[in-house]
Each structure stands twice: as C-alpha cells, then as structure tokens.
N, C-alpha and C positions, 0 to 999 in steps of 0.2 A: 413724534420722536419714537425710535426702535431702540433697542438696546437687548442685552444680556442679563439674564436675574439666574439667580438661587435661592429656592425656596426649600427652607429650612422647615419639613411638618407638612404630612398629607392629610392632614383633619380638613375641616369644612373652612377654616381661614388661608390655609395654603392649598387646597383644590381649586378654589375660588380663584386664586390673584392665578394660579400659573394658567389657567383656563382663560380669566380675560388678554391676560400678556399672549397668551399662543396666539387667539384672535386678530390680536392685532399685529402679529408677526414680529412676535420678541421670541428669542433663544430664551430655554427654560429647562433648568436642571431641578427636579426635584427631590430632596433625599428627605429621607423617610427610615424610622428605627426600629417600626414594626413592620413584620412580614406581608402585609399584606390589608385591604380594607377588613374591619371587622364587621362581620356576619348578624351580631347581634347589636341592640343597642334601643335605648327607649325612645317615645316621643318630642321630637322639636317644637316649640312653636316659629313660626313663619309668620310674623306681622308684614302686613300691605307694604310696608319700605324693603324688607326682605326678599317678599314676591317680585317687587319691580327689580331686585337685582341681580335675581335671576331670572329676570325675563332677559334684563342687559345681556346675561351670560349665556341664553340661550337655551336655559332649562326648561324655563317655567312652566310650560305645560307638563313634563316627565313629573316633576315634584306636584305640582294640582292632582294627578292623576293620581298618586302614592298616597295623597293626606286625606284628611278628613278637617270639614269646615267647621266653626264654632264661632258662635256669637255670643257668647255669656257663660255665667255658671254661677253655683251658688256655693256661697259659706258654710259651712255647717258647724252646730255644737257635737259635742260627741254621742247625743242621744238621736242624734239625727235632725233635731228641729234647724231652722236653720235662723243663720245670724243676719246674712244677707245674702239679694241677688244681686249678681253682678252682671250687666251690660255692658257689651265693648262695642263701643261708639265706629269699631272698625272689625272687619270679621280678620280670627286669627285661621290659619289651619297648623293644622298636628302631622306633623312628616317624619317616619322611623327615620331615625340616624343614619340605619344601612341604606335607604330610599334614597337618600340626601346624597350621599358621599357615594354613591354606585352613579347618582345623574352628576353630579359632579366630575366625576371620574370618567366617565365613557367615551368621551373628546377626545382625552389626550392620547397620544399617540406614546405606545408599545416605545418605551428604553427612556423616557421622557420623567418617570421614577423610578428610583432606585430605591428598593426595597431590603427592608434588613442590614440600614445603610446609616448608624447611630456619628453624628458628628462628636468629636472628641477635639479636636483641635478648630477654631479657624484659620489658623494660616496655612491648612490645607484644603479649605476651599475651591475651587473651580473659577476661575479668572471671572468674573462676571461686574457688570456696571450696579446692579442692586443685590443686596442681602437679604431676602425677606424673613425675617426669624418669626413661624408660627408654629412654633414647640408646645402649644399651653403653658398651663398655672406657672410649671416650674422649669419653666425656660432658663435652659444656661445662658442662654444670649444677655436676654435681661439683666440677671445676675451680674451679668461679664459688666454690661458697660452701666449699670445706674447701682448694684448691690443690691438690688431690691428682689426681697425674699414674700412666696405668700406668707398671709396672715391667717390663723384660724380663727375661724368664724365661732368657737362655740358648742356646734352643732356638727351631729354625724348624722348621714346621709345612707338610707335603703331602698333600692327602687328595682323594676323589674319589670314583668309582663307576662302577665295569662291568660287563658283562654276565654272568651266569653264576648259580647260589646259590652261598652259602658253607657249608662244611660247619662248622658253629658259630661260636665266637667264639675267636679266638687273638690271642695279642700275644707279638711273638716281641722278645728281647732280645738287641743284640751291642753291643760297644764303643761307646759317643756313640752309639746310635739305637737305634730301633725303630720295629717292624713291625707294626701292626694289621689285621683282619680280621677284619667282622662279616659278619651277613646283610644287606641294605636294603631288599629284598622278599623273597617266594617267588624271585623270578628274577633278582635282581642281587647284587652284593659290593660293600660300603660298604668302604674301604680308608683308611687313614692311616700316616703316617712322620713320625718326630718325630727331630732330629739334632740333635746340637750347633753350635752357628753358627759356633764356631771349627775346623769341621770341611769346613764349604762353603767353594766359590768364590766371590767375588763375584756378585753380583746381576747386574752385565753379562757374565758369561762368556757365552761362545756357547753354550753346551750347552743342548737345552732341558729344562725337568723332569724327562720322562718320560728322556732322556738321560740327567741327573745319576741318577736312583731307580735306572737299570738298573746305574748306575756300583757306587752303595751297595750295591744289596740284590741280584747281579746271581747272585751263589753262593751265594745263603740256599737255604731248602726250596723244594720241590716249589710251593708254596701260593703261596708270596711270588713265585714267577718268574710263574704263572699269573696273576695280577696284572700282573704289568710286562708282559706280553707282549701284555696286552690293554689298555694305557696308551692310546696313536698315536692316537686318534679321540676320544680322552675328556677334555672339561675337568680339570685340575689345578687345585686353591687352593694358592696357595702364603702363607704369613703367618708372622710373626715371634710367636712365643707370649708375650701379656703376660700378668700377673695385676693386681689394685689393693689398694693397700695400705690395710687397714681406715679406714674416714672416723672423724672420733670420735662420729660420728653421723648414722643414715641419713635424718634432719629435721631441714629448719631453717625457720623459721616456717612457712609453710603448703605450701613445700615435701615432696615425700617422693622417694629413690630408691630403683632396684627394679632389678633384673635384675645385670648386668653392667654396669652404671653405679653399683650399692652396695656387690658383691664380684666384680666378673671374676677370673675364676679359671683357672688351666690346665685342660687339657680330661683328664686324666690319669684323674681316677675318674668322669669320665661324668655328672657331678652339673652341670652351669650350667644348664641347661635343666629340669632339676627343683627348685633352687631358687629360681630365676624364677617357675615356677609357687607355689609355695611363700611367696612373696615378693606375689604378687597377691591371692592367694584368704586370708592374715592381713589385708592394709591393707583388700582389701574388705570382710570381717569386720568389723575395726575401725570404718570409717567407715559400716555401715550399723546397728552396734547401738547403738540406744536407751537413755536420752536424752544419750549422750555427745556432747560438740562435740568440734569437728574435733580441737583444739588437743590435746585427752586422747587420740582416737581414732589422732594422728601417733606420739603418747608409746608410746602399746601397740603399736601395728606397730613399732616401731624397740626395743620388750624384748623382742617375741616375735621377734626375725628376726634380728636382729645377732651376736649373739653364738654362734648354729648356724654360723650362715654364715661370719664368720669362719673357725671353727674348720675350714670344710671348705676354703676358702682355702686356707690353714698347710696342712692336711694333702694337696691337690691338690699345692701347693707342693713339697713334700716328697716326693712319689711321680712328679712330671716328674725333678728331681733323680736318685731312686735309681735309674728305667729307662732312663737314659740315662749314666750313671755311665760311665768310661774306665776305673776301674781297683779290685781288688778283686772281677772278678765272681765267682769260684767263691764268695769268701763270699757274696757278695748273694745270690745263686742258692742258695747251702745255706740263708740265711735263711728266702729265700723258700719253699724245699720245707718246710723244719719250719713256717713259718706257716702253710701253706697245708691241714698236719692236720693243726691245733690246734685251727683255729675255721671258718666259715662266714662267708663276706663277707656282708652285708647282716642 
C-alpha cells in the first residue's frame, strides 16, 4: 500500500517513520517547530532491536560508526565501592542524539520538512491518508484526542557532557539521587543526575547548576568529582522528569502516536529512544503491507506496540522510584547485588 502521511515532530520518532514511508514511496510532509536539528544533545542507548531498525531504515552502519559499544556497568555506593556489576546479556551502544537524528535526517530530500512550522490548528493540516503525531511528552495531539496530560515523576533531571573518556558505564546510588556516567564518544563523558524535587531549592535560588551538583555530589567518588570539576564551560539541561500515563489507544481515526507522545517515559532503563525507533519501523511495516487499508494497518501498529510499551513505562516507572529511594537502602542495595547474579540484563 502507498499513501500520504503527515508527520507531526522531527525528533527520532518522526525522522524514523517519514524516512521508512519515503522508502517505500509514500508522500511525506514533515512539520517541525523548531528551527532546525539540534547541535547538542547527550547519549542514547541503541539495544540490538533498535539497531535492527535501523538497519531496516538503512542507517545502521552511519550510527555503528557514531556510537560506542557496551556490555555491562557497574552500581555504585557513593564512596565508590560498588553495589553491583551488571551484564547485558546483549551489547547495547551509546549514539549522541545529534549522530542519530543528522543519520536519520540525511535521506530526506530538501522541502520534505518544514522547519520553524509549529502546528496550532488540525484542521489545517495538509490532505494526507495518515496523521503521525510525534511531538513528545506534551503532545497536543494526545491531549486533543485521549486528555491525557504527563505525570511528574518526582524527580528533576541534570545531564550534560565533558571532556575527557569515561571509563565504562557507572550509576552510582546515595539518598534522593543519583549519579550517572557513560562514554559519549572515544573523547567525552555523557553525565546525568537525577534527585528528588523535594530535595532541591527553588528554581530561582542563586546557585547555578553546576553550583547546586557540586553542592549534591561534591563527596561522592573519585569519577563523580571529575565530572563536576569539569562542569564551568559546559551546557547543563536541567528538566523536571515526566512519564504518560498509557492512552487507551495509540489511534484514533486516521490518527497514530509514536514516540514519546504515546508512552514518554523516565529515562531510568535507557529504552525511549529505542522504542521510538520501535515504534516507527511496526507503523511503517503496517502501513506499507499489502492490500491492507490504512484503517487495519493503524489497528496492527496500536497491537503490536502498546502493550511492550506500556509495560516498559510501568517498569522505567518503577526503577526512577527505587534509585532514588530516601530510605531502606542497605536492603535495596542487597537486593540489587543478589539480582544482579541471578540474571543478565537484556
């Protein structure tokens, strides 16, 4: 089947579907409300189902090229010992955002987005047979047709990137926060902190970011100071962490959502951007096999995609919660070293 889309959101879930739809020789408007791909942006992970869906798309070797591979990491207390290693039963790789969405983007052919091009109305849309709303977290679409608003998680969110490698992947655990560190190339460290909200100062305190993380993390390890000390020059994201709470359905008549506009989710097990991709490469599947209309083709992407997703929701959900916990940690931490030989993440 061929057909007509509008894809609503040039992030990594609307790059993906207008990139498989071109492929297969669908008409493809994309409108987009920021100016342009952005420049910066921290570490993705890319699990082996990811990779294969852009292999479909035709990237996969551009983003191999961009990432860096990992097979494990370890837990840590804030003294540095550590609580546990962790093996992934599958190797993940680490792809900068801009790496991702520059190989995503390179395809598409010149007028194909429309940049600087904020939707305010639907019913001025563009004639087309599918809708694809991938706006993220706070997608008006969603809004529009289920009411459904994110949820805060709790938890506010600091992450960044500086110079240096990182020697693997650590996520260190103390009271109300924690401390991340990956690789983000051969030559830089991808960094994040996640804290309780009711653990910050106001948003107008004077302090700035890099002032409050030295505040937090200022007597953690060796790793975590190396980090803060190399803050002062370096953009800080600072964000309130949402999730969304499952739609009762990710189509409503010619409608479909994708990304982080049909499950945003904490960023805790590394998975939004995998199933985004995930999320693309079932609806283009759906809408380009034969002789299905759209109307069945929305049905199967919304049984094949909902209900994973979900469940990785819930469980993102549930894993911001446990690593950021105030109280109880010896047990969490003896939980987590007996989980951690039992099984094999991934």
């Amino acid at each position: 089947m061929q057909g007509s889309a509008v894809v609503l959101g040039a992030g990594i879930a609307g790059l993906a579907t207008a990139r498989g739809l071109l492929r297969a020789g669908w008409t493809v408007h994309v409108l987009e409300r920021s100016p342009g791909l952005p420049g910066t942006g921290t570490a993705l992970g890319m699990w082996p189902e990811a990779m294969h869906a852009l292999d479909r798309l035709g990237v996969g070797d551009e983003v191999r090229a961009a990432s860096v591979e990992q097979r494990g990491g370890r837990l840590l207390r804030p003294d540095g010992t550590v609580i546990a290693r962790l093996y992934l039963g599958r190797p993940v790789r680490l792809v900068p955002r801009p790496a991702l969405l520059k190989a995503l983007a390179a395809a598409i052919p010149p007028g194909v987005i429309a940049w600087s091009t904020p939707v305010t109305d639907h019913g001025e849309l563009p004639a087309a047979d599918v809708v694809v709303a991938a706006e993220g977290v706070h997608s008006p679409t969603r809004a529009a047709l289920f009411g459904t608003a994110p949820r805060a998680l709790g938890t506010v969110a600091f992450r960044g990137t500086v110079p240096g490698p990182a020697d693997g992947v650590t996520e260190t655990w103390g009271p109300g926060r924690l401390f991340g560190i990956t690789p983000h190339d051969a030559g830089n460290t991808n960094w994040f902190a996640s804290i309780r909200a009711d653990l910050l100062p106001p948003e107008t305190s004077p302090r700035s970011a890099a002032q409050l993380l030295r505040e937090l993390y200022g007597d953690w390890h060796a790793e975590v100071r190396r980090v803060l000390d190399a803050l002062e020059d370096t953009p800080i994201d600072r964000r309130t962490l949402l999730d969304v709470a499952p739609p009762p359905s990710y189509v409503s008549g010619r409608t479909a959502l994708l990304g982080d506009a049909a499950h945003g989710m904490a960023p805790n097990l590394g998975r939004g951007a995998c199933e985004a991709l995930l999320d693309a490469t079932a609806l283009v599947e759906a809408l380009t096999a034969a002789p299905e209309d759209v109307a069945t083709a929305l049905r199967r992407y919304d049984e094949a995609r909902r209900r994973p997703a979900t469940r990785t929701v819930r469980l993102a959900r549930l894993a911001n919660t446990v690593s950021t916990a105030q109280h109880f940690l010896p047990v969490r931490n003896t939980v987590m070293a007996a989980a951690s030989g039992l099984s094999r993440l991934g």
